[in-house]
C-alpha distance (Angstrom), angle and dihedral (degrees) to the residues before:
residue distance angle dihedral
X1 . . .
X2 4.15 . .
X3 3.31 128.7 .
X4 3.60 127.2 -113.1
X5 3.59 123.7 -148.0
X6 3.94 99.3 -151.6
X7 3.98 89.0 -169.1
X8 3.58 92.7 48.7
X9 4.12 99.0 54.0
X10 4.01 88.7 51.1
X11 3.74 94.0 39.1
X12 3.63 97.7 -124.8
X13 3.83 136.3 145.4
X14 4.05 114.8 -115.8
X15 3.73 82.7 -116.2
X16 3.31 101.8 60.0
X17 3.32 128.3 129.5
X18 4.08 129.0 -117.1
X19 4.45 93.0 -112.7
X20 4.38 79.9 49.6
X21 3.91 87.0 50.9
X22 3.38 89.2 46.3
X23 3.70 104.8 47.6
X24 3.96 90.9 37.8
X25 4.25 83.1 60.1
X26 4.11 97.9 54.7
X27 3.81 91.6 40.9
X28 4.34 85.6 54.7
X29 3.84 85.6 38.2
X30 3.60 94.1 56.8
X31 3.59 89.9 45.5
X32 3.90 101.0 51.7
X33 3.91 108.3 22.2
X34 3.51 100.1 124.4
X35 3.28 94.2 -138.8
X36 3.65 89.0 72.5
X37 3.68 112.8 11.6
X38 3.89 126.7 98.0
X39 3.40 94.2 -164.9
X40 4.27 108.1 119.0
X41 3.95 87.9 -135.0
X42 3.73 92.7 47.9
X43 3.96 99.4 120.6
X44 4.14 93.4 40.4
X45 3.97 88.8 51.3
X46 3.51 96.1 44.0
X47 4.22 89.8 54.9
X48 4.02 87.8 47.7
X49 3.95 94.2 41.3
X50 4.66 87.5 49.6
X51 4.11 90.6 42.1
X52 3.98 87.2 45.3
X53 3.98 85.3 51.1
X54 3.65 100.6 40.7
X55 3.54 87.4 64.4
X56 4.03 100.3 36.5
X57 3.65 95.6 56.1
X58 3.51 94.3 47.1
X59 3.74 111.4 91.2
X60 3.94 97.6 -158.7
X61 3.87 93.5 28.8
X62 4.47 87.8 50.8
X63 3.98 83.5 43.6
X64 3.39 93.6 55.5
X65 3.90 95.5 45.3
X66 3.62 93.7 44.1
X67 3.77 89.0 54.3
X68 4.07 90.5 48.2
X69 3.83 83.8 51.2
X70 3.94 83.8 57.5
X71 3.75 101.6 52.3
X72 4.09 90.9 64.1
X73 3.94 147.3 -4.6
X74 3.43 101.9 -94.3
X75 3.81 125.1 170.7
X76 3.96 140.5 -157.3
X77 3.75 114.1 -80.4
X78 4.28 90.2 7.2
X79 3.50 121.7 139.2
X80 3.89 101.4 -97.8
X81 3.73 135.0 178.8
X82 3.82 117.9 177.5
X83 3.54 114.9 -104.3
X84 4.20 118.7 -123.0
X85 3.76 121.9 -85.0
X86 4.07 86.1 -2.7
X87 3.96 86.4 136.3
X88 4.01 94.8 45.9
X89 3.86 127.3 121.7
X90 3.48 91.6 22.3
X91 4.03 110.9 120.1
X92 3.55 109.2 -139.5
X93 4.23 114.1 -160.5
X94 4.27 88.9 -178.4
X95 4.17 105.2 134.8
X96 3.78 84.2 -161.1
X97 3.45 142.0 45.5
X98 3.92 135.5 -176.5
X99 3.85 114.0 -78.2
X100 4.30 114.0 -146.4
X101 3.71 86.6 -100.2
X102 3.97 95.6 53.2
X103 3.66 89.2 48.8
X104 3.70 98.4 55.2
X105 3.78 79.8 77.6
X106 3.78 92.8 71.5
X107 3.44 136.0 42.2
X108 3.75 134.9 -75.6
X109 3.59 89.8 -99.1
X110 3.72 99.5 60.5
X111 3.80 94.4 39.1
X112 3.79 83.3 55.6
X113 3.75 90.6 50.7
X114 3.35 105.5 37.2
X115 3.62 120.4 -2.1
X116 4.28 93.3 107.6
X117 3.72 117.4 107.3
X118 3.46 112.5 -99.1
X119 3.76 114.9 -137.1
X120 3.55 119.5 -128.0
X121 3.95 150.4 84.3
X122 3.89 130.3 91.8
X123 3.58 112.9 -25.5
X124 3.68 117.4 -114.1
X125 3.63 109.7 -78.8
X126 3.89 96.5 17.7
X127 3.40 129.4 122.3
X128 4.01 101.9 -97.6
X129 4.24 84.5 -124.4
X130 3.41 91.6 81.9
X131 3.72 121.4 113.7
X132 4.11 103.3 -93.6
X133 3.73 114.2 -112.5
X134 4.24 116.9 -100.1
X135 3.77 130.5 -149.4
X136 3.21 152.8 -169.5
X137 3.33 154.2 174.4
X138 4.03 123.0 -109.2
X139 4.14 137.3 -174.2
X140 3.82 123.4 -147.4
X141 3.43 140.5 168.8
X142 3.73 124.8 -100.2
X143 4.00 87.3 -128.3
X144 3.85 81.0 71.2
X145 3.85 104.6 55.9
X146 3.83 84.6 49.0
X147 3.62 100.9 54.7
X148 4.32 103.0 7.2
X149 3.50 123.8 -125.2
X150 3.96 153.5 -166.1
X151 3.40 115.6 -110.3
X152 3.79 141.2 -174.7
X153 3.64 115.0 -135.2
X154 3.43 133.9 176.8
X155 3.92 118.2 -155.0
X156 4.12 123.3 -167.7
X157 3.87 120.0 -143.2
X158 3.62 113.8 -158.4
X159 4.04 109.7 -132.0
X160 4.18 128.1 179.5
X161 3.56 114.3 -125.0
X162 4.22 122.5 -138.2
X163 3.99 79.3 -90.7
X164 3.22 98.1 58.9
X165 3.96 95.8 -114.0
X166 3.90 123.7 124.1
X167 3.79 129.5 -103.9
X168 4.23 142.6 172.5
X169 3.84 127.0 -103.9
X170 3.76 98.9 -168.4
X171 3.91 127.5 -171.2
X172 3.57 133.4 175.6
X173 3.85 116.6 -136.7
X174 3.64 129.7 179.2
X175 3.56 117.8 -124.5
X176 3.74 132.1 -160.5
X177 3.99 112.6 -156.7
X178 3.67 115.9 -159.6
X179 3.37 125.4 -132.8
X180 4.28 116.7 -88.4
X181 3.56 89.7 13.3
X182 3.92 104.6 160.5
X183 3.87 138.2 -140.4
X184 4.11 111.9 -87.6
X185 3.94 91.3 27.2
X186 3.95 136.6 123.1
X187 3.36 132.4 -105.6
X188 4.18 101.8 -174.8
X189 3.78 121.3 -162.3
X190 3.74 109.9 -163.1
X191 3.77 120.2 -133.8
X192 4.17 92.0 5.8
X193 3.53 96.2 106.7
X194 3.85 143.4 71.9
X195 3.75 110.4 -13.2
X196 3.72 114.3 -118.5
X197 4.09 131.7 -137.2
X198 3.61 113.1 -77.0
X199 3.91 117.6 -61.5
X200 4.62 84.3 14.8
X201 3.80 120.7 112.9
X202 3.59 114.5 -116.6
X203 3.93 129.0 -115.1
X204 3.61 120.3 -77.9
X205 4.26 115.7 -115.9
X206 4.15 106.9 -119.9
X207 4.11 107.7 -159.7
X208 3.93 107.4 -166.2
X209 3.79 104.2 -156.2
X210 3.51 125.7 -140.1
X211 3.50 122.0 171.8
X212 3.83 126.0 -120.8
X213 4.16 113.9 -110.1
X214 3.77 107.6 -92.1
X215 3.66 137.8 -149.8
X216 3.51 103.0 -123.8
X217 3.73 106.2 14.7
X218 3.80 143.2 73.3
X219 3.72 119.3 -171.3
X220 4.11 120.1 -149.6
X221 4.04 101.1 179.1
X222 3.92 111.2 -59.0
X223 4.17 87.2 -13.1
X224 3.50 128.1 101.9
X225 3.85 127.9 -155.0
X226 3.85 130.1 -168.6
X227 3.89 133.3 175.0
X228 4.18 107.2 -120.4
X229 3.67 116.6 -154.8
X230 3.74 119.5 -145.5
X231 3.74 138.3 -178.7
X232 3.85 115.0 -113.8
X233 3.94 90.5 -115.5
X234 4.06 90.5 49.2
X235 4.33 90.5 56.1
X236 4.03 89.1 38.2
X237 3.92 98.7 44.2
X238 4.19 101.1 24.7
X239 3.46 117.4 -117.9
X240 3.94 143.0 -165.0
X241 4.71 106.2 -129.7
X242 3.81 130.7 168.9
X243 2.77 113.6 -128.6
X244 4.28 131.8 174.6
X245 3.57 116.8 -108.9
X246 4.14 131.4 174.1
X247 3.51 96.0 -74.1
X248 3.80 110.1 29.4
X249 4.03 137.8 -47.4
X250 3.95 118.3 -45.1
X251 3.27 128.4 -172.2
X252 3.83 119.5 -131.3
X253 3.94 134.3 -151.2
X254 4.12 102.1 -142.0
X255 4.27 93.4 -159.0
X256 4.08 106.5 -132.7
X257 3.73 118.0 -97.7
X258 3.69 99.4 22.5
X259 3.50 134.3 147.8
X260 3.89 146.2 -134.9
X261 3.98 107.7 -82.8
X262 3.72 90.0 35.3
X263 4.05 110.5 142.8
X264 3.59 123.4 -134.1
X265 3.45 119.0 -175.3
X266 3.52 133.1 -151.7
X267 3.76 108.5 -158.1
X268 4.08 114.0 -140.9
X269 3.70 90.8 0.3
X270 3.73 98.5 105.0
X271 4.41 124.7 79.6
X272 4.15 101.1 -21.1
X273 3.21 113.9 -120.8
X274 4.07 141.5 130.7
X275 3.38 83.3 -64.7
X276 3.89 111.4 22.3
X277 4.04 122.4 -141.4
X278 3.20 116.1 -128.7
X279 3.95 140.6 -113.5
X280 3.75 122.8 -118.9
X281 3.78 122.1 -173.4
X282 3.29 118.8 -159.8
X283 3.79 121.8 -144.6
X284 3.71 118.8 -125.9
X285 4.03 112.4 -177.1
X286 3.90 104.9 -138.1
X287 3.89 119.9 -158.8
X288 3.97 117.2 -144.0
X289 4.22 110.6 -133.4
X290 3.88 118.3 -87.8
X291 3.91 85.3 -138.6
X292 3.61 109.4 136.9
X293 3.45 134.7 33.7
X294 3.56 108.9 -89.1
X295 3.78 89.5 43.3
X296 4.04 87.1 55.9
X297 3.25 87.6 52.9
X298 3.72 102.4 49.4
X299 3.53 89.9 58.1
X300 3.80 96.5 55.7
X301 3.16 91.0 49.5
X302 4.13 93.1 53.7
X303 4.28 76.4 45.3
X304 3.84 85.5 57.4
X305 3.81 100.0 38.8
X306 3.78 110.6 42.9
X307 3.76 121.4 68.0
X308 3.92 92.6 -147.0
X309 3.76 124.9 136.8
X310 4.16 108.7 -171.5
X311 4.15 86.9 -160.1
X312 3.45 97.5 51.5
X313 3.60 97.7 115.8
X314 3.79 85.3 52.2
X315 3.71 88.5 74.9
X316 3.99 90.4 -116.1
């Protein structure tokens, strides 16, 4: 997936205000609408110089890019793949977002970026003076699914100023996570969203966790997977370790003669919930340094002693 430098297609400084954006836009419209233009690129341009705009004239969508631009030097045309969490803690008011077939419009990039349905607006059934529904995006830790937490977050609404230009409206907001809560779901605070018309409730604030890469751990749904290190004479002979795992220190039955990639799982030790994921450790065979000597020599004897050919099942 490439890159797209937004400023770059309109021709526009980083700094430049939303009447610059603007006017930059219908003097690249007038240029490329096909309707109009000669050039033989015309309908291509026109596609790049609309996504580019989309996003520009959008405070919260040119906040967002602007802080992707900030997470790594990335150039026109280069390979790209969007870092994680790099559009978290920003508090999005947007009632709509860009369906699948809206994004086919634009490039890969933006549907990438911004082509998920943004959740917000009057409930179904409201009255549409109610305060409209914010969201945003947050990272935890996996610690805190397992065992819940209270956490202090601070979220950044992008705001235009009487110049046009774009500034933060941060506020901190304590957050309890329950326990087993899972990547890609909701956290809803009533009443902390939009405001609504006098004597209306205001929107409700939706926090979509995601949880922060980890160590140790990769999470698929409510199950949890971990590499497990093990001695060569712990995989050939079997052996019973402690080892720590998200929610305390478990101990392990390593089955005799087994071999890196093995799976182990731990049943109801992954995400709690109703029904818990589980945990799956995943054997990796270690080998201790022939440094010294005797450890030199402990190996060629092993060379000496076992019949055992690695590449057998390449045929040599």
């Amino acid at each position: 997936m490439e890159f797209k430098d937004y400023y770059k297609i309109l021709g526009v400084a980083r700094e430049a205000n939303a009447e610059e954006i603007k006017k930059a836009f219908r003097s690249l419209a007038r240029k490329y609408h096909p309707d109009v233009s000669k050039e033989a690129n015309a309908e291509e341009k026109m596609k790049e110089v609309n996504e580019a705009y989309t996003v520009l004239s959008d405070p919260e969508k040119r906040a967002a890019y602007d802080n992707l631009g900030q997470s790594g030097n990335f150039q026109s045309g280069s390979d790209f793949q969007p870092p994680p969490g790099w559009d978290a803690g920003f508090e999005f008011s947007n009632a709509q977002g860009f369906d699948s077939a809206q994004a086919e419009n634009f490039s890969e990039f933006f549907a990438n970026l911004f082509s998920q349905p943004m959740r917000g607006g009057a409930r179904y059934g409201e009255r549409k003076m109610r305060g409209n529904d914010h969201h945003a995006k947050i990272m935890l830790d996996l610690e805190d699914s397992y065992h819940g937490a209270t956490r202090s977050m601070t979220l950044r609404a992008p705001k235009l100023d009487s110049q046009g230009r774009t500034f933060f409206e941060e506020r901190t907001l304590n957050v309890r996570v329950p326990k087993g809560v899972r990547a890609g779901q909701v956290i809803r605070l009533a009443g902390q969203g939009g405001p609504g018309s006098p004597g209306e409730v205001a929107g409700d604030l939706l926090l979509e966790v995601h949880f922060n890469p980890h160590s140790r751990y990769r999470v698929e749904n409510k199950d949890v997977y971990a590499s497990l290190p093990v001695a060569p004479w712990e995989a050939a002979l079997g052996a019973t370790i402690k080892i720590p795992v998200p929610d305390g220190l478990v101990e392990v039955r390593v089955p005799e003669n087994s071999q890196s990639g093995r799976k182990l799982r731990l049943k109801d030790r992954g995400i709690p919930a109703a029904t818990p994921g589980d945990l799956y450790l995943i054997l990796e065979i270690v080998l201790p340094p022939a440094v010294s000597d005797k450890e030199r020599e402990f190996y060629q004897t092993m060379a000496r002693e076992f019949a055992f050919n690695p590449r057998k099942n390449l045929g040599v």
